[in-house]
PDBQT receptor file of N, H, CA, C and O in Angstrom, charges set to zero:
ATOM      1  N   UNK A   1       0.843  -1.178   0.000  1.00  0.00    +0.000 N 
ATOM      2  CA  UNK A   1       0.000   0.000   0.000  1.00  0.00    +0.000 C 
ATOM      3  C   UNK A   1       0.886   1.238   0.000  1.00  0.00    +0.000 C 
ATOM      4  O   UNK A   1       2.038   1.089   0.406  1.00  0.00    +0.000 OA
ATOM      5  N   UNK A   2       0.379   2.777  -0.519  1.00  0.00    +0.000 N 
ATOM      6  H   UNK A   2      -0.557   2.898  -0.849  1.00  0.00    +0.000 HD
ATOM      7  CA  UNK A   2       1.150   3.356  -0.699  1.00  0.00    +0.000 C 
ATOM      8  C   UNK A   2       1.283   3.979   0.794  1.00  0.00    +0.000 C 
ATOM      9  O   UNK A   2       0.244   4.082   1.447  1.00  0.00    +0.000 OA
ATOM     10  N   UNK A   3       2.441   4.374   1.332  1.00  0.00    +0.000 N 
ATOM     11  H   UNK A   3       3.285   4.290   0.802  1.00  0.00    +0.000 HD
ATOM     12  CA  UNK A   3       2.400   5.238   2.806  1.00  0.00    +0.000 C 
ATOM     13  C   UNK A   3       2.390   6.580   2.449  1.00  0.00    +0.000 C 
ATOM     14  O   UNK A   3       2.629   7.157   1.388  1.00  0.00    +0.000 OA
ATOM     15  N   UNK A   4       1.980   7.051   3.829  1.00  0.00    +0.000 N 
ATOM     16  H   UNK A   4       1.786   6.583   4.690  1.00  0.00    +0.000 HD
ATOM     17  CA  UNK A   4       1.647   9.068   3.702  1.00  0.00    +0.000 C 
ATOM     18  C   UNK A   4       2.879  10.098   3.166  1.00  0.00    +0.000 C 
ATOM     19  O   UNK A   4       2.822  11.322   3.049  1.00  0.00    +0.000 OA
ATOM     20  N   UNK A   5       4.123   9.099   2.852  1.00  0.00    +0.000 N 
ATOM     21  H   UNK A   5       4.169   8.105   2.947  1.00  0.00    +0.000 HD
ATOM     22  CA  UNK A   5       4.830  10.039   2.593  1.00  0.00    +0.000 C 
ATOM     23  C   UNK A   5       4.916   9.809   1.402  1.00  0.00    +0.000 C 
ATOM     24  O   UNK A   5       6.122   9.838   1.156  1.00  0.00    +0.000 OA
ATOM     25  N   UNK A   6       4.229   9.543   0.277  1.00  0.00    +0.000 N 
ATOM     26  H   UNK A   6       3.250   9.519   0.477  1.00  0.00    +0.000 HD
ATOM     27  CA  UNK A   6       4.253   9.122  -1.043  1.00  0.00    +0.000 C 
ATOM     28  C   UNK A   6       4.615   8.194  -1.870  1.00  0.00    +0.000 C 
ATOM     29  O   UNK A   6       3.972   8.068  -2.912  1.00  0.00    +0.000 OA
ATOM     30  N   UNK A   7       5.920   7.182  -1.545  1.00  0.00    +0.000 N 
ATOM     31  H   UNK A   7       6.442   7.284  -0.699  1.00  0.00    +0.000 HD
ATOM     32  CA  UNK A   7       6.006   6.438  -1.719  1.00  0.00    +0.000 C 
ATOM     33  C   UNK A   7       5.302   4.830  -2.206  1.00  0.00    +0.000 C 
ATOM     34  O   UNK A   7       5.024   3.931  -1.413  1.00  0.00    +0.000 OA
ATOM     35  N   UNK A   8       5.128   4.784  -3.657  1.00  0.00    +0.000 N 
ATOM     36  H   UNK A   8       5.354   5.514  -4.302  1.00  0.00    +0.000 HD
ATOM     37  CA  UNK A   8       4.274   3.668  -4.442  1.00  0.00    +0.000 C 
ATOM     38  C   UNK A   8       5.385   2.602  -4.364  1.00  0.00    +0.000 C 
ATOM     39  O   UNK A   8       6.598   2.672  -4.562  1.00  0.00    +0.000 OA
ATOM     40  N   UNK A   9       4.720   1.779  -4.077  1.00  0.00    +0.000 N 
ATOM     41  H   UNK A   9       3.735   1.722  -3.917  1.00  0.00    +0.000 HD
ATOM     42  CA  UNK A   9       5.502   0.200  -4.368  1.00  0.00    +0.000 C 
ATOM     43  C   UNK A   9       5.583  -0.050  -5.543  1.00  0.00    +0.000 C 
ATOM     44  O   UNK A   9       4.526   0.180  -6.131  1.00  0.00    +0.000 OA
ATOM     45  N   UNK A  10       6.983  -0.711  -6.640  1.00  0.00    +0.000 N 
ATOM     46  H   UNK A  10       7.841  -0.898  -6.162  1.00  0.00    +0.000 HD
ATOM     47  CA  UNK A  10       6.908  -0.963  -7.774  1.00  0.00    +0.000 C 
ATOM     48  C   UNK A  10       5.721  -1.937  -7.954  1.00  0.00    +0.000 C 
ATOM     49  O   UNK A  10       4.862  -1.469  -8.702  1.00  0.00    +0.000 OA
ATOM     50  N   UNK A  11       5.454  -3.126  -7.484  1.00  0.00    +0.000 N 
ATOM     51  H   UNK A  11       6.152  -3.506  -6.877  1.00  0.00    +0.000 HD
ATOM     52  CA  UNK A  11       4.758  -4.142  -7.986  1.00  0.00    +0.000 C 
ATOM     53  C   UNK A  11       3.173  -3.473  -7.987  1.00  0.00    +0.000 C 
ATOM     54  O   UNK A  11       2.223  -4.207  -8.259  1.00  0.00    +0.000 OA
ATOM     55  N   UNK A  12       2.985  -2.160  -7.693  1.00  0.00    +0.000 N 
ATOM     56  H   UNK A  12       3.757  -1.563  -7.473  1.00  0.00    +0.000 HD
ATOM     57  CA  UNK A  12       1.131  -1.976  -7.994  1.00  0.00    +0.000 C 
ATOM     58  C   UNK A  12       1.530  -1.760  -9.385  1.00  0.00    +0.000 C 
ATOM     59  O   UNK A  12       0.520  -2.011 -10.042  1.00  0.00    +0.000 OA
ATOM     60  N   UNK A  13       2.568  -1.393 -10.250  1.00  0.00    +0.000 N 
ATOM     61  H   UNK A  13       3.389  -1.189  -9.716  1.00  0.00    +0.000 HD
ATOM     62  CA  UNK A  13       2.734  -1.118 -11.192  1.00  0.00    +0.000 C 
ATOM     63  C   UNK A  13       2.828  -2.241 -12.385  1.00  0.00    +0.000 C 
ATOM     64  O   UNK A  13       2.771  -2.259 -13.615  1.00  0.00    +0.000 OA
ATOM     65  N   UNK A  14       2.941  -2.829 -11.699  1.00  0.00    +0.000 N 
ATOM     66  H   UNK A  14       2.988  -2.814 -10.700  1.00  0.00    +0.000 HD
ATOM     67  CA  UNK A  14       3.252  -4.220 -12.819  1.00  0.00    +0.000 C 
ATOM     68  C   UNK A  14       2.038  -4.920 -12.597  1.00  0.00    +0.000 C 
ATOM     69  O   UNK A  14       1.833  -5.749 -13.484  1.00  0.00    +0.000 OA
ATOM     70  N   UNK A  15       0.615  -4.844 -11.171  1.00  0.00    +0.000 N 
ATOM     71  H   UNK A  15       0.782  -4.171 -10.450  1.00  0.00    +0.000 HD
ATOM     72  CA  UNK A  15      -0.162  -5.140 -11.300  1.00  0.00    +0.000 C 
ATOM     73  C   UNK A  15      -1.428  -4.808 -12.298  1.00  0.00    +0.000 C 
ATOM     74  O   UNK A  15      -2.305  -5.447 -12.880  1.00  0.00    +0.000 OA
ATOM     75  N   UNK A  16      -0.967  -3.277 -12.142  1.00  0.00    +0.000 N 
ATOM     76  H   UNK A  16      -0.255  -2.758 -11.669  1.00  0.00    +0.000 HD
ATOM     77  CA  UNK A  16      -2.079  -2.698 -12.630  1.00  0.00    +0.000 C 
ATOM     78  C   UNK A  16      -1.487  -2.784 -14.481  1.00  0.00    +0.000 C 
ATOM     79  O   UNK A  16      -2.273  -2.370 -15.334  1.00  0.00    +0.000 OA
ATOM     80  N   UNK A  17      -0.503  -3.176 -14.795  1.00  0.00    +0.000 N 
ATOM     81  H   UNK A  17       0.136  -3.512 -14.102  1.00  0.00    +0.000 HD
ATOM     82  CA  UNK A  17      -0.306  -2.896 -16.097  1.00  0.00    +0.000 C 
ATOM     83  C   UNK A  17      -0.391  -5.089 -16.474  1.00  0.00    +0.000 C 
ATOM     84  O   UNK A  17      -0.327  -5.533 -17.621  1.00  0.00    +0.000 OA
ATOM     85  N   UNK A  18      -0.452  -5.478 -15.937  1.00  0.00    +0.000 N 
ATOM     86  H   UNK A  18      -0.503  -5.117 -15.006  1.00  0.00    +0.000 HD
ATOM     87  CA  UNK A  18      -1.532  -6.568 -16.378  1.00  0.00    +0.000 C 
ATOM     88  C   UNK A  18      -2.540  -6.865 -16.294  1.00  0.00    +0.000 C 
ATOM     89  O   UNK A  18      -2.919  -7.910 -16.824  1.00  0.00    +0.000 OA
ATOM     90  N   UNK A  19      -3.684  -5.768 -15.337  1.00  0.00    +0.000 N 
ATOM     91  H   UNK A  19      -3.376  -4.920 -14.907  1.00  0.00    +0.000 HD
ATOM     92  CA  UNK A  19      -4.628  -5.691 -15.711  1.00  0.00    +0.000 C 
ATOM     93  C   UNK A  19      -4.775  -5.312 -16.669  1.00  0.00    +0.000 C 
ATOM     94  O   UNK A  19      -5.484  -6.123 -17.265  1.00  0.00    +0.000 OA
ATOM     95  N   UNK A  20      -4.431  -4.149 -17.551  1.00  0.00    +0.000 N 
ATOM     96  H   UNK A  20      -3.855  -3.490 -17.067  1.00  0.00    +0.000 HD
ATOM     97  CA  UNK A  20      -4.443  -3.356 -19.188  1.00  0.00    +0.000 C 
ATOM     98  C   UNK A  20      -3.836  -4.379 -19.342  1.00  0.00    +0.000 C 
ATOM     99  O   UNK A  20      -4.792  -4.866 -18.739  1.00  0.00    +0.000 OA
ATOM    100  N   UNK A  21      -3.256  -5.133 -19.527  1.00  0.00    +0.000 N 
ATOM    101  H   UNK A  21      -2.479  -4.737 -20.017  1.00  0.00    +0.000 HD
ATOM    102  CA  UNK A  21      -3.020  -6.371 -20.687  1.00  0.00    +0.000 C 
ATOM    103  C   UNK A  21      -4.244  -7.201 -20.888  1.00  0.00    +0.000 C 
ATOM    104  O   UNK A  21      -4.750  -7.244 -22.009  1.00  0.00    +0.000 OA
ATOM    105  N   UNK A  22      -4.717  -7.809 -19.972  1.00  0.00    +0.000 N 
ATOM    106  H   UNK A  22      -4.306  -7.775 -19.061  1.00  0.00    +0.000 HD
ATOM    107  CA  UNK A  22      -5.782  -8.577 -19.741  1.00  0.00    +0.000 C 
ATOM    108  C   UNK A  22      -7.404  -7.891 -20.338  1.00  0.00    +0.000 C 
ATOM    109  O   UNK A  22      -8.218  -8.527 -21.008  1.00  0.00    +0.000 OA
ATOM    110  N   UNK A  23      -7.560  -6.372 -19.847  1.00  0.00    +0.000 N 
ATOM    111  H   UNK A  23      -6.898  -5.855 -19.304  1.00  0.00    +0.000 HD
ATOM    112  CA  UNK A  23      -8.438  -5.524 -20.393  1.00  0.00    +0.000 C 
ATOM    113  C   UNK A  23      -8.349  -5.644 -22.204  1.00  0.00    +0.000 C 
ATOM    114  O   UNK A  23      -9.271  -6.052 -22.911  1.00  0.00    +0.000 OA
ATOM    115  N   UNK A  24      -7.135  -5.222 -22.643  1.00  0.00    +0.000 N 
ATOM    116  H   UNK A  24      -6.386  -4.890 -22.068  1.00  0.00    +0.000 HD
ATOM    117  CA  UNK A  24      -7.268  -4.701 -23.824  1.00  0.00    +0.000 C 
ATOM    118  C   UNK A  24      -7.348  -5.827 -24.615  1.00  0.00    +0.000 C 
ATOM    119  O   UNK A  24      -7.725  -5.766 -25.785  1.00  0.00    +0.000 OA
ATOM    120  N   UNK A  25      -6.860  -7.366 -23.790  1.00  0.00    +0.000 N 
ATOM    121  H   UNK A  25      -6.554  -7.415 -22.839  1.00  0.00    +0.000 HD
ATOM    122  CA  UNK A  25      -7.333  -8.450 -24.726  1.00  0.00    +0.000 C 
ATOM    123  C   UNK A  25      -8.226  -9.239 -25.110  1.00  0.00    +0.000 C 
ATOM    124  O   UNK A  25      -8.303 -10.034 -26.046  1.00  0.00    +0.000 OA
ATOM    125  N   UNK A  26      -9.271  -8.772 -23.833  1.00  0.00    +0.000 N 
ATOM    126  H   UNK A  26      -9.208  -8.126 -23.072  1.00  0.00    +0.000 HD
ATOM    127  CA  UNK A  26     -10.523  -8.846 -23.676  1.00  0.00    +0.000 C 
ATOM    128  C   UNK A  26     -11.485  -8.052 -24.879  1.00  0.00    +0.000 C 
ATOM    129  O   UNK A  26     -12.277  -8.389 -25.759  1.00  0.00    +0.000 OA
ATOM    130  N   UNK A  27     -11.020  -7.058 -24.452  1.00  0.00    +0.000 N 
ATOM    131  H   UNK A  27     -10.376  -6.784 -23.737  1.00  0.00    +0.000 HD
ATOM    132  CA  UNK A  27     -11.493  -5.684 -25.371  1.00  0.00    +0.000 C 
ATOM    133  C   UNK A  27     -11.210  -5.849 -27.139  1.00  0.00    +0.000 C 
ATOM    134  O   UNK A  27     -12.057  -5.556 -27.983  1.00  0.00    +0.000 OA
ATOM    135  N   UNK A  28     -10.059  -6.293 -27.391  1.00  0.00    +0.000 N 
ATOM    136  H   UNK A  28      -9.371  -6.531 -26.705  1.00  0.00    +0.000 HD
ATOM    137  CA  UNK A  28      -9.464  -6.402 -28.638  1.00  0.00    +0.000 C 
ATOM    138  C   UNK A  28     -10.443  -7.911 -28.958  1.00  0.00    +0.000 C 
ATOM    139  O   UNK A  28     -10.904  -7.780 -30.092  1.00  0.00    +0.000 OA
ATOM    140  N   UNK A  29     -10.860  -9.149 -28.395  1.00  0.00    +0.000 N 
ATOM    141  H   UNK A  29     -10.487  -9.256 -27.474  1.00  0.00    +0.000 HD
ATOM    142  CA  UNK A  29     -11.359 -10.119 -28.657  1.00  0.00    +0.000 C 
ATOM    143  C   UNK A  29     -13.056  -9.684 -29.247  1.00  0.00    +0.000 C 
ATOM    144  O   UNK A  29     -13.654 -10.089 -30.244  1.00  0.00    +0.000 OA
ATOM    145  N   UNK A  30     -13.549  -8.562 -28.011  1.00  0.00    +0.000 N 
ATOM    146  H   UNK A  30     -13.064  -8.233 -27.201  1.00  0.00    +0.000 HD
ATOM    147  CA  UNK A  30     -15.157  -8.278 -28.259  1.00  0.00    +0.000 C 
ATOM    148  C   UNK A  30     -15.220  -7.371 -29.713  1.00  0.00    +0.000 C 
ATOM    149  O   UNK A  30     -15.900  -7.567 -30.720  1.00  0.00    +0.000 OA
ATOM    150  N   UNK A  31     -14.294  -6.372 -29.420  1.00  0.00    +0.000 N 
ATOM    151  H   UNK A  31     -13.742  -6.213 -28.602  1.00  0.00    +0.000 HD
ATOM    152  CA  UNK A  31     -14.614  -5.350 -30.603  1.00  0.00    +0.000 C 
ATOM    153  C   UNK A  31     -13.731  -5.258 -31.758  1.00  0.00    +0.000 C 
ATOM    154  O   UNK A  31     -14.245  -4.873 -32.808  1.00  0.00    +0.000 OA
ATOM    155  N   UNK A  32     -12.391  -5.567 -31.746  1.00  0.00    +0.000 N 
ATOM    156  H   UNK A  32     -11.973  -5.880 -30.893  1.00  0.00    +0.000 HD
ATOM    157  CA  UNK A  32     -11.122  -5.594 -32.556  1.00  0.00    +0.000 C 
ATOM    158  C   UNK A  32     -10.463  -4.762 -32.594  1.00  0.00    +0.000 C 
ATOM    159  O   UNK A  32     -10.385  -4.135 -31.537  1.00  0.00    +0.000 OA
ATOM    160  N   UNK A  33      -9.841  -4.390 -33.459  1.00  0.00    +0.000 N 
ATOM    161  H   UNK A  33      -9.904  -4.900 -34.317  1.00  0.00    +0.000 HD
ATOM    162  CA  UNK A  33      -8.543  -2.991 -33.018  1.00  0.00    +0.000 C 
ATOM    163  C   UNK A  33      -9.335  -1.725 -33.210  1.00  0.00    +0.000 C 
ATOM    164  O   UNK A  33      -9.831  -1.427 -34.297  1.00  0.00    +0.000 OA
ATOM    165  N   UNK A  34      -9.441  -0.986 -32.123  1.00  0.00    +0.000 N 
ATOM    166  H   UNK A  34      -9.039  -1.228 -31.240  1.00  0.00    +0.000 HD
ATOM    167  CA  UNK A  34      -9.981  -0.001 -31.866  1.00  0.00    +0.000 C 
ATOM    168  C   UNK A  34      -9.058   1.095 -31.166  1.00  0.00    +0.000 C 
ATOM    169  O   UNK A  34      -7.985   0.961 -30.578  1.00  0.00    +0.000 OA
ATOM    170  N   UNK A  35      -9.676   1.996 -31.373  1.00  0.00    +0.000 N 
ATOM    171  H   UNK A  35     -10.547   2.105 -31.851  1.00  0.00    +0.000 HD
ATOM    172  CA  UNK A  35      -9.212   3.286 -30.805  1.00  0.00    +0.000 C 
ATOM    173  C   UNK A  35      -8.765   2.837 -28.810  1.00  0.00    +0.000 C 
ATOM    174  O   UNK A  35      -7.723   2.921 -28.161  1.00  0.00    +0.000 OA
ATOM    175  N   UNK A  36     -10.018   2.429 -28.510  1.00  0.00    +0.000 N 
ATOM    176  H   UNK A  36     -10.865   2.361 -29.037  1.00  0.00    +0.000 HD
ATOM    177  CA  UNK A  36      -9.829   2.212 -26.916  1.00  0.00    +0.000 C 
ATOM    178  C   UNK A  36      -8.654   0.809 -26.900  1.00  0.00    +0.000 C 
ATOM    179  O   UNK A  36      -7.802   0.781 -26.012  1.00  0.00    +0.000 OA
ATOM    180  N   UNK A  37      -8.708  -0.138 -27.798  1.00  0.00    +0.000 N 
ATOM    181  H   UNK A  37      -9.400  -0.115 -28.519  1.00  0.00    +0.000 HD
ATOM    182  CA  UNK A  37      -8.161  -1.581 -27.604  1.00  0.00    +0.000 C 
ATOM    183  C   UNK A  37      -6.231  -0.478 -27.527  1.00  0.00    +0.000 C 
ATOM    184  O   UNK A  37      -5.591  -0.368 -26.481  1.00  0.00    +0.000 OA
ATOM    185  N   UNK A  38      -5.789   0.114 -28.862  1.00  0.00    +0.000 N 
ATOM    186  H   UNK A  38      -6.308   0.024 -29.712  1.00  0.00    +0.000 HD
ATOM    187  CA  UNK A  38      -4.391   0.679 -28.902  1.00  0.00    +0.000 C 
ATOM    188  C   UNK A  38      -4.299   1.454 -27.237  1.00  0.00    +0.000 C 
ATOM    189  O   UNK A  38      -3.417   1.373 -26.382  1.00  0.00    +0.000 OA
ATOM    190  N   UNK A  39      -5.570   2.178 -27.249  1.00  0.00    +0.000 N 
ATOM    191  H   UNK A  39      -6.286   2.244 -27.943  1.00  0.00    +0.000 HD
ATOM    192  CA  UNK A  39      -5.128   3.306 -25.682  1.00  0.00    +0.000 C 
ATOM    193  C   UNK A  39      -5.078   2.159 -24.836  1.00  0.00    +0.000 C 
ATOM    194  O   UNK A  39      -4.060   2.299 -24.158  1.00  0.00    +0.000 OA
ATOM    195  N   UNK A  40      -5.501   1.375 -24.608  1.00  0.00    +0.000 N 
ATOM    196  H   UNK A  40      -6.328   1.262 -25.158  1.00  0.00    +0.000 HD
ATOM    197  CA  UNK A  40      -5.472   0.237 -23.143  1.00  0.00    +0.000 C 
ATOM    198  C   UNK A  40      -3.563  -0.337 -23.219  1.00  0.00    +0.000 C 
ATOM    199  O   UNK A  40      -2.742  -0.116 -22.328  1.00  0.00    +0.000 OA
ATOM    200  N   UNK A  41      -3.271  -1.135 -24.634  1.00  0.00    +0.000 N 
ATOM    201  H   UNK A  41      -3.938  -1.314 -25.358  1.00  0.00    +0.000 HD
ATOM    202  CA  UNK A  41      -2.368  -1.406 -24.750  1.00  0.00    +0.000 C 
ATOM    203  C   UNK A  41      -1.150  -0.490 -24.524  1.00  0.00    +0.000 C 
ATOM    204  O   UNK A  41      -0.128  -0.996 -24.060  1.00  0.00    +0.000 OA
ATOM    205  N   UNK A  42      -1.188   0.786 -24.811  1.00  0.00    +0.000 N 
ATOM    206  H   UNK A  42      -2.018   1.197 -25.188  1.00  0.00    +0.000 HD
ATOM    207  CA  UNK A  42       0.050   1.462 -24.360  1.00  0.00    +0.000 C 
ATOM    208  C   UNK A  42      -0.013   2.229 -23.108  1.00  0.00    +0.000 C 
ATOM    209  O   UNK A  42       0.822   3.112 -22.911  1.00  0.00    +0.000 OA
ATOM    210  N   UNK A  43      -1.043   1.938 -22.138  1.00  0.00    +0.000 N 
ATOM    211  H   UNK A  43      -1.721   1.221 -22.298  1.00  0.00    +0.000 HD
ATOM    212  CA  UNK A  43      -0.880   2.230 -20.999  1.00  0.00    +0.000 C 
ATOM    213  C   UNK A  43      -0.352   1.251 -19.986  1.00  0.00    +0.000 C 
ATOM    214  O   UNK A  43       0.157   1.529 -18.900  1.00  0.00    +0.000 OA
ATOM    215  N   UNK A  44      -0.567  -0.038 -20.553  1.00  0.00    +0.000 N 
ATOM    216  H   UNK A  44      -0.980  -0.265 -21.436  1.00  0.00    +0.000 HD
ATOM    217  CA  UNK A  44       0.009  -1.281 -20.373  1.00  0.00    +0.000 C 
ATOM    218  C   UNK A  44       1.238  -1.446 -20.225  1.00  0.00    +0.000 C 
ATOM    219  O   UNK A  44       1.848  -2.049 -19.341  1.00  0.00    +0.000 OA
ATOM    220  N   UNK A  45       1.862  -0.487 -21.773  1.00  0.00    +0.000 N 
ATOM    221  H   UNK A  45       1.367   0.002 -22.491  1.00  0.00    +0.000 HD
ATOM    222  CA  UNK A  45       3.113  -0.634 -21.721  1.00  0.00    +0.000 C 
ATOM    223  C   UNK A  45       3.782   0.457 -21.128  1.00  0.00    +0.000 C 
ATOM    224  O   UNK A  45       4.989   0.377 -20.897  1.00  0.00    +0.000 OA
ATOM    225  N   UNK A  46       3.113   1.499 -20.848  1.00  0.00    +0.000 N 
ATOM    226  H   UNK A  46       2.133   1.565 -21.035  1.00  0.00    +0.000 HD
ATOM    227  CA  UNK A  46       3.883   2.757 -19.738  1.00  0.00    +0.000 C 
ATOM    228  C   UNK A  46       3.723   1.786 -18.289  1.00  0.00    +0.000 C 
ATOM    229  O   UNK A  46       4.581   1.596 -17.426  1.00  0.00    +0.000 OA
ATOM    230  N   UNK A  47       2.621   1.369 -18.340  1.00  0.00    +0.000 N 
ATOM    231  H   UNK A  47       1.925   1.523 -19.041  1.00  0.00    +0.000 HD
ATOM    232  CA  UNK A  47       2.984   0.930 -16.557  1.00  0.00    +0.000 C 
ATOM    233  C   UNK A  47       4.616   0.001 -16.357  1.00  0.00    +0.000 C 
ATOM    234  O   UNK A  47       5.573   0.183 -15.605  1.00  0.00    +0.000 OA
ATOM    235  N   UNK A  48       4.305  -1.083 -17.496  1.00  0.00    +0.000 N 
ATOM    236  H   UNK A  48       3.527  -1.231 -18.107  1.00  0.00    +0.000 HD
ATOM    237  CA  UNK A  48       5.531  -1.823 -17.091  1.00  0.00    +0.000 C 
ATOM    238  C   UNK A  48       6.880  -0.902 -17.352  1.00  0.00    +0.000 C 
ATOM    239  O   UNK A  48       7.698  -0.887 -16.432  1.00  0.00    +0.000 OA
ATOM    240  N   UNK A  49       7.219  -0.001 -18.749  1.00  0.00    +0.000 N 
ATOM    241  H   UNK A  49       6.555  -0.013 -19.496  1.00  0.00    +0.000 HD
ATOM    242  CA  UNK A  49       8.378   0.844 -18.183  1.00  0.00    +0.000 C 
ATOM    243  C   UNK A  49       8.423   1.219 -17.158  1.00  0.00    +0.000 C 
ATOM    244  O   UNK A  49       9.505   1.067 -16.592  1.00  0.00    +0.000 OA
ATOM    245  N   UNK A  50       7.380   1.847 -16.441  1.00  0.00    +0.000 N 
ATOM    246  H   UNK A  50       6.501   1.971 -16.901  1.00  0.00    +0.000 HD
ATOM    247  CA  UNK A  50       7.255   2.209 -15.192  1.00  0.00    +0.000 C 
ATOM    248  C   UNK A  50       7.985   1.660 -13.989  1.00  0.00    +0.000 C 
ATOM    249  O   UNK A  50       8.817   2.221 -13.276  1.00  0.00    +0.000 OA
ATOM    250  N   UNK A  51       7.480   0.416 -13.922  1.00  0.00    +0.000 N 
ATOM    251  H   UNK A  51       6.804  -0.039 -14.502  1.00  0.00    +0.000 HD
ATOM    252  CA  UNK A  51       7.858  -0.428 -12.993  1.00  0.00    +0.000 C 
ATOM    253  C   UNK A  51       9.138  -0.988 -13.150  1.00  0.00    +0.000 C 
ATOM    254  O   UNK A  51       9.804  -1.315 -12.168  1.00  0.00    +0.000 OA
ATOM    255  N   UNK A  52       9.687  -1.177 -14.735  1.00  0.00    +0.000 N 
ATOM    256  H   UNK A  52       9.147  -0.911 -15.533  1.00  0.00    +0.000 HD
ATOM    257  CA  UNK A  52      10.917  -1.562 -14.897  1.00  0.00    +0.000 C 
ATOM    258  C   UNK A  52      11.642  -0.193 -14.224  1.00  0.00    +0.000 C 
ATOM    259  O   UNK A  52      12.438  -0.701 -13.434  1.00  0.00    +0.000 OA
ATOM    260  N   UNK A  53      11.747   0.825 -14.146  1.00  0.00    +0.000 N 
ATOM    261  H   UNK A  53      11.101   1.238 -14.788  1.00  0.00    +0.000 HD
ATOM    262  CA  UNK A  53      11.959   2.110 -13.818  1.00  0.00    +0.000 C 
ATOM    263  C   UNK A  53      12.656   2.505 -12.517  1.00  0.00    +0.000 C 
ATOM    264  O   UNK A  53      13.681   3.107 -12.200  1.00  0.00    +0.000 OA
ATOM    265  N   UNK A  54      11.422   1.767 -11.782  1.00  0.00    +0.000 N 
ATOM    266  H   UNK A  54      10.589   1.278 -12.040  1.00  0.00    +0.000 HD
ATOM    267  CA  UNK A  54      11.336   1.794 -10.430  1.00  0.00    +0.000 C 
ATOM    268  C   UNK A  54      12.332   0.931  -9.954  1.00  0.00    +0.000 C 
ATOM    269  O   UNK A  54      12.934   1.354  -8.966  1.00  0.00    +0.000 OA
ATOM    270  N   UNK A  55      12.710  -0.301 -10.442  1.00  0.00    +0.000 N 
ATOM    271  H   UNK A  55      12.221  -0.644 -11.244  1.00  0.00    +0.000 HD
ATOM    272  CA  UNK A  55      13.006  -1.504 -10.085  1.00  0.00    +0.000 C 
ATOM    273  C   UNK A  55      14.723  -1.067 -10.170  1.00  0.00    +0.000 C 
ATOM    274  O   UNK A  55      15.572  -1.494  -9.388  1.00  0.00    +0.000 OA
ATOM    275  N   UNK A  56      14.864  -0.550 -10.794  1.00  0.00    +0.000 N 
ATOM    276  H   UNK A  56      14.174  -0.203 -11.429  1.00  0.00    +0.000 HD
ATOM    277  CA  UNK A  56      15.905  -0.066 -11.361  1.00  0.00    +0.000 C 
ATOM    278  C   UNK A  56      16.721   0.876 -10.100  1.00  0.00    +0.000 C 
ATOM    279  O   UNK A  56      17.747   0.742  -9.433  1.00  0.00    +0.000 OA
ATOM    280  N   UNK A  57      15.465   2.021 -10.231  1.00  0.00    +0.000 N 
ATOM    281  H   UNK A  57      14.631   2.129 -10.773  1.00  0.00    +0.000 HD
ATOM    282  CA  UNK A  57      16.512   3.382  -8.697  1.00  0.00    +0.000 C 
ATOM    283  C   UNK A  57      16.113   2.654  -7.460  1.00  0.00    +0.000 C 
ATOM    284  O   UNK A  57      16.478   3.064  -6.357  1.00  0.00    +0.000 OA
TER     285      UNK A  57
C-alpha cells in the first residue's frame, strides 16, 4: 500500500499494467482494433516501463 509520505511500491505497477493487458485483450477479442483496444495497450506498456523504472533506482 502506498504510505503518507508518497512512496508507491513498484509491484502496484506491474499489477495494474496486467490488468491493461488482460483488459485490452478482452477488449481487442469483443470489438477488434480499436481506438480504446491501442489506448489500453500502451498504458500497459507505460505501466511496465514504469515499474521496470522503479526496479531499477
Amino acid at each position: 500500500m502506498a504510505t503518507i509520505d508518497g512512496v508507491i511500491d513498484p509491484i502496484y505497477f506491474l499489477i495494474t499494467s496486467i490488468a491493461f493487458v488482460i483488459l485490452s485483450y478482452l477488449h481487442y477479442r469483443k470489438v477488434g482494433k480499436s481506438l480504446e483496444t491501442i489506448y489500453l495497450s500502451i498504458l500497459a506498456i507505460f505501466f511496465v516501463i514504469c515499474f521496470i523504472i522503479l526496479n531499477i533506482y
